[in-house]
N, C-alpha and C positions, 0 to 999 in steps of 0.2 A: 346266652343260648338256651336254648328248649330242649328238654331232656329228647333222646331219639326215637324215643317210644310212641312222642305227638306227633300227631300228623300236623303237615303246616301245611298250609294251602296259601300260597301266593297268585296275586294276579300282576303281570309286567306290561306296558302299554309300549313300543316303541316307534317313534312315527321321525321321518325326515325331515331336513330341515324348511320349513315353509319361503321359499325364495320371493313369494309375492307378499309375503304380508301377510293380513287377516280383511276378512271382508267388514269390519268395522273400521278400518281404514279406509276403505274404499268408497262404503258409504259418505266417510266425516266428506271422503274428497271433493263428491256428486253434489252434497250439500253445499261447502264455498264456491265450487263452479257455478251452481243455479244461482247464489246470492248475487254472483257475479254477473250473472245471467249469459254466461260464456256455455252452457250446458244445459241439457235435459237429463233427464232420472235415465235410467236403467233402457234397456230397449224390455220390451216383454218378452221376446227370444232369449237373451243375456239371463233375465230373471227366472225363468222356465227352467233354462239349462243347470243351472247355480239351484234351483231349489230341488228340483231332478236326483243332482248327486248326494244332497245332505238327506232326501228323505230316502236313497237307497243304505245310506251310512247309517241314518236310524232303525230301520226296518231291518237290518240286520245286528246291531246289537241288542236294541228289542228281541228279535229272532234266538239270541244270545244268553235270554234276560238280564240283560242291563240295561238299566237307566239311566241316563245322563245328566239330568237333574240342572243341565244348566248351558241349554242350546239355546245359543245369541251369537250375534256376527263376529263378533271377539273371537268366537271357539269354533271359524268356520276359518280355515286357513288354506292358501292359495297356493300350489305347486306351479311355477312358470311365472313369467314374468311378461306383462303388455295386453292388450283388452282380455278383459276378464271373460269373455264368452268363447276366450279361446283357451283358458286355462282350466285346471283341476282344483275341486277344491274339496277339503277333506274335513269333516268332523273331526273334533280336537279336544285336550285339554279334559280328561276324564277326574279330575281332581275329586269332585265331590260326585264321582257315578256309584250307582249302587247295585249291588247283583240281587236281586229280586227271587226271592222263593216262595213257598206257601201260597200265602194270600193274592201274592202281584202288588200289595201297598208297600209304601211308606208312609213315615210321618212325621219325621222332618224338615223345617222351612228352612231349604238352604237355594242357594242359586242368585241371580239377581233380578231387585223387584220388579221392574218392566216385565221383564219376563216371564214370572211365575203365574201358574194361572190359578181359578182362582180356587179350587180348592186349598192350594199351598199358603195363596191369603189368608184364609181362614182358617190353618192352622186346622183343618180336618187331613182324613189319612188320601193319598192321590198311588195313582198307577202309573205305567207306561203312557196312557193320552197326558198328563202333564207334559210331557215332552214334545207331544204332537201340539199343545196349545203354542211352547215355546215353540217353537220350528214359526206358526202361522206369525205371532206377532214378530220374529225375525223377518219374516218374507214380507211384511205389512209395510215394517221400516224400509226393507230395498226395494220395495217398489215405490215409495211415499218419501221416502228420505227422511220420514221421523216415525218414531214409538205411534202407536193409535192411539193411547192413552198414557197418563201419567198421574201421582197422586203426590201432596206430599208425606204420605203413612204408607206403611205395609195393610194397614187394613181398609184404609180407603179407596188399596188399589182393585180387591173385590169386590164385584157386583152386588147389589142387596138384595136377598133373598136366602 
């Protein structure tokens, strides 16, 4: 224990339990249905609504300053259960988010490589729009049903320039 004199500052996240899943499940699903060819992608209604709610979820911890540092379908989870364009679905999973002061950077390469963009490739210092990259290549895969890109390095996975 910490003598009483320090101040501690915690931060506590608590969220319900997700009854649908995560939308990276939902994706893997769309993908074997089309293999199958039993299915098409997403409707653009479905995907609209679904990306609607996570950039209201960003825009407010942004608003917050926190960062998230690691928006992917995994960490997009589902309240309800049956077509997704009729459920809720909640940003999630704040494991490696960061509360951002001063400058608005970090520097940091944490998250997963698909999704980092490409400052965090290169291991230069990124903001709050890193987040906004992740959020675009999320929405990319659910409307595509795959990544737009992929490498096999962390430095391959940034642009040259």
């Amino acid at each position: 224990m910490g003598s009483p004199d320090k101040e501690c500052e915690l931060l506590y996240i608590v969220m319900e339990y997700a009854t649908g899943g995560d939308l990276a499940r939902r994706i893997q699903a769309g993908i074997v249905l089309a293999q199958k060819a039993e299915g098409t992608r997403f409707s653009e209604a479905v995907v609209m609504r679904v990306f609607a709610q996570v950039c209201s979820a960003l825009h407010y911890i942004h608003a917050q300053k926190i960062m998230h540092r690691d928006v992917k379908p995994a960490n997009v989870f589902i309240a309800g259960e049956g077509e997704l364009g009729q459920c809720t679905v909640k940003l999630g999973d704040f494991g490696i988010a960061k509360m951002i002061e001063g400058t608005g950077q970090a520097n940091s390469t944490v998250g997963t490589p698909s999704y980092l963009s490409p400052e965090m490739c290169k291991n230069n210092p990124y903001g709050m729009k890193a987040d906004v990259w992740s959020l675009g290549v999320a929405w990319y895969e659910m409307a595509c049903l795959k990544v737009p890109f992929s490498a096999s390095n962390l430095p391959a996975m940034a642009p040259p320039g």
